[in-house]
C-alpha positions in Angstrom: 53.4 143.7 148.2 51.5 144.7 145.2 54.8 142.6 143.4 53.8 139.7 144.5 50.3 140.1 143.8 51.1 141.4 140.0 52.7 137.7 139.9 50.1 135.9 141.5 47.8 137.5 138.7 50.0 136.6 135.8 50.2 132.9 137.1 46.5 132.7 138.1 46.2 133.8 134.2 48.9 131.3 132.7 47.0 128.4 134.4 43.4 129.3 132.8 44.8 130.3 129.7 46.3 126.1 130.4 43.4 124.3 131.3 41.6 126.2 128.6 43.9 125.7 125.3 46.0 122.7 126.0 43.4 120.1 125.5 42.6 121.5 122.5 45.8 121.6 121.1 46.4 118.0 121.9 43.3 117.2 120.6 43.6 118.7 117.1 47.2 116.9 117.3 45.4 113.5 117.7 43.2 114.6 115.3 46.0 115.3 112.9 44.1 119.2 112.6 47.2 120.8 112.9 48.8 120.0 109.3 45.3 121.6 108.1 46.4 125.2 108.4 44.8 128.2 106.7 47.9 128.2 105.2 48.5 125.0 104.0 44.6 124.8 102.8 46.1 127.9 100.4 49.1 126.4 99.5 47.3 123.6 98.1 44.4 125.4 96.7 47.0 127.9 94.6 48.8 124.3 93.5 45.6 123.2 92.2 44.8 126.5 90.2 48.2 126.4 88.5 47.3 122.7 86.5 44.1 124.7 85.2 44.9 127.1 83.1 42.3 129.3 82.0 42.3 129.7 78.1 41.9 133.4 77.5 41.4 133.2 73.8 43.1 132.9 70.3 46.3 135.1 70.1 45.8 138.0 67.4 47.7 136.7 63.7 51.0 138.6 63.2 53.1 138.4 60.2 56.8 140.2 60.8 60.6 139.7 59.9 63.3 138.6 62.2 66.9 139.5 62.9 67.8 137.3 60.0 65.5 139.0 57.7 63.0 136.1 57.4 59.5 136.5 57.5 57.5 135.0 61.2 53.9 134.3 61.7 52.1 132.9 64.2 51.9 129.7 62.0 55.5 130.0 62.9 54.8 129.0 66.5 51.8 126.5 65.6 52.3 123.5 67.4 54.6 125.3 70.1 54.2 127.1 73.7 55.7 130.7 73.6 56.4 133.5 75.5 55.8 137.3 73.5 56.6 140.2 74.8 57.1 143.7 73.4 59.9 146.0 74.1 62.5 147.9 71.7 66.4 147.9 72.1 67.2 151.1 73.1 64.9 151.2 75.5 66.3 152.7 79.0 64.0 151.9 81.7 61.8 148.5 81.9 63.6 146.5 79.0 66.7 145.4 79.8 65.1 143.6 83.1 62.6 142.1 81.0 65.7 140.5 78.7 66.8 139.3 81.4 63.8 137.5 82.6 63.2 136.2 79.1 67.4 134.7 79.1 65.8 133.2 82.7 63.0 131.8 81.1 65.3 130.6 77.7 67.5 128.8 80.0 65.2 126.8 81.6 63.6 125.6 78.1 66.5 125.8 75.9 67.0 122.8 73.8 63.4 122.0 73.8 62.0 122.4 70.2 58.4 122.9 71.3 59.0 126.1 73.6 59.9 129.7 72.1 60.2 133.1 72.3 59.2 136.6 70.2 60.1 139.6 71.3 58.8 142.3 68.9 59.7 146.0 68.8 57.9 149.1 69.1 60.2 151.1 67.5 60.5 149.7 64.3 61.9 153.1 62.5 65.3 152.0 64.5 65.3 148.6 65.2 65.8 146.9 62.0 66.7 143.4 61.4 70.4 144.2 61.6 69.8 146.1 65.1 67.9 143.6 66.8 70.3 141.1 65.7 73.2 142.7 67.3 70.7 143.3 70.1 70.4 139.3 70.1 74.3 139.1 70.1 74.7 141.1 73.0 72.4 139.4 75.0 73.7 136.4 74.5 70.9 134.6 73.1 71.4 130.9 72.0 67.8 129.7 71.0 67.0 129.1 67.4 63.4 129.4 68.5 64.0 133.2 70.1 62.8 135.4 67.2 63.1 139.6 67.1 60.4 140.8 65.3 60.4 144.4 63.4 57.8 145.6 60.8 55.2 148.3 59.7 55.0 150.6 62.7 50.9 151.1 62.9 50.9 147.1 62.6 53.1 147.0 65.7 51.4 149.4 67.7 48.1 148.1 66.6 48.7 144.6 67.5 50.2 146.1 71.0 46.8 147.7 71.8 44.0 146.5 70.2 45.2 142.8 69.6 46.7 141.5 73.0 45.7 144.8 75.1 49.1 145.5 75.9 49.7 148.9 75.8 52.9 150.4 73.5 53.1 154.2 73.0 55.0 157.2 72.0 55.6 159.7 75.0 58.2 162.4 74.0 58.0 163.2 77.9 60.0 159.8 79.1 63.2 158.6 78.6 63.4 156.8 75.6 60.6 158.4 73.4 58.2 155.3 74.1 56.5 153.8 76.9 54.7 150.2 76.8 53.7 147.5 79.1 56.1 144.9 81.1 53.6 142.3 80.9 54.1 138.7 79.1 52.0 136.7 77.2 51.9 133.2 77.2 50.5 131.1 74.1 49.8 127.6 74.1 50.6 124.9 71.3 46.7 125.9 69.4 47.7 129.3 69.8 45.5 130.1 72.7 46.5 132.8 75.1 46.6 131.0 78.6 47.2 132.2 82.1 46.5 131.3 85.8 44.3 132.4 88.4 44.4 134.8 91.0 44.1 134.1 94.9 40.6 135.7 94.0 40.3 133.1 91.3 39.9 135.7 88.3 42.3 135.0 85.2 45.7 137.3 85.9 45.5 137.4 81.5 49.5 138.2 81.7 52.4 137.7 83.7 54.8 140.3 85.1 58.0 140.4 83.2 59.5 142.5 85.9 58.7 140.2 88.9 61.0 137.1 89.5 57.4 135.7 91.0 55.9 136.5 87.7 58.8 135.0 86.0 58.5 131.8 88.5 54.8 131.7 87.9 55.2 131.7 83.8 57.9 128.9 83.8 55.5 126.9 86.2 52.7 127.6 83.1 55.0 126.8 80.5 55.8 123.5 81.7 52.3 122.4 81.9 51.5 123.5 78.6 54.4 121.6 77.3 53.2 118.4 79.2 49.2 119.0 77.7 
């Protein structure tokens, strides 16, 4: 007895819930409502905020040597998009996923003489020219426009922290002896740092070299930049 009413309730429910929502579902179908979703409305609100890049600033001067023992500035890189990062070879933890993002990233670009790559170490005292070009060799790097960069250690560390505000440090406590961020930087063809927006619309600055959405996001920037 109390069965059947349990399924007279649910049915007595099902048609309300009918009469109520159906003709407004067909409604916003005639309306064509339905391909308005929140989350289509995002979807094309985050498309839009990648074509504007926000332009952060000048990137801070550097003046290094490469794995071949030639000097590198940033009037190296004028008139090309780059990626920098900074990392150093024997590092145990965070760098060797960041090479591989950056061999992700070199693929995609590779052969194009307006996109590049510097990779600067913050341990200088070990990673001379020589080391970071066997570094290179391992890796398997193929891009003229992929520059190591070694130099005077405070420089390094100073251009780390108070030039991009990426932090690079010494920690005898970590594996490694040094500790630094996994973040990239992108720089435009004026030399401008540039980066997209959050889904809270403030500048993200730099991408995360350790994300393969960070990685996606930074080819997507690159591309644009190439095309301004």
């Amino acid at each position: 007895m109390f069965k059947n009413k349990s399924y007279i309730g649910i049915a007595f429910i099902v048609l309300i819930f009918g009469i109520y929502a159906v003709p407004k579902i067909v409604s916003r179908i005639q309306n064509s409502d339905v391909v308005k979703a929140d989350r289509l409305d995002k979807l094309s609100s985050d498309s839009n905020a990648e074509v504007a890049l926000e332009k952060i600033g000048p990137a801070p001067k550097f003046d290094l040597i490469n794995q071949d023992g030639k000097k590198i500035t940033n009037e190296t890189y004028k008139g090309k998009v780059y990626v920098l990062e900074f990392f150093f070879t024997t590092c145990p933890s965070i760098c060797p996923k960041m090479n591989q993002s950056m061999l992700i990233i070199e693929k995609k670009f590779f052969g194009n003489p307006n996109f590049g790559i510097v990779s600067i170490t913050i341990d200088p005292m070990h990673d001379t020219p020589e080391v970071l070009k066997s570094h290179a060799e391992l890796l398997g790097v193929k891009s003229s426009n992929w520059n190591f960069l070694t130099g005077d250690r405070q420089t390094i560390f100073d251009l780390a922290n108070k030039g991009f505000n990426l932090y690079a440090g010494e920690n005898s406590k970590v594996n490694g002896g040094f500790e630094h961020s996994g973040m990239f930087a992108l720089i435009d063809k004026n030399g401008n740092i540039r980066c997209r927006k959050d889904e809270f619309r403030n500048p993200i600055l730099y991408y995360d070299g350790l994300d393969k959405k960070g990685v996606r996001d930074i080819q997507q920037d690159i591309s644009i930049l190439l095309a301004e």
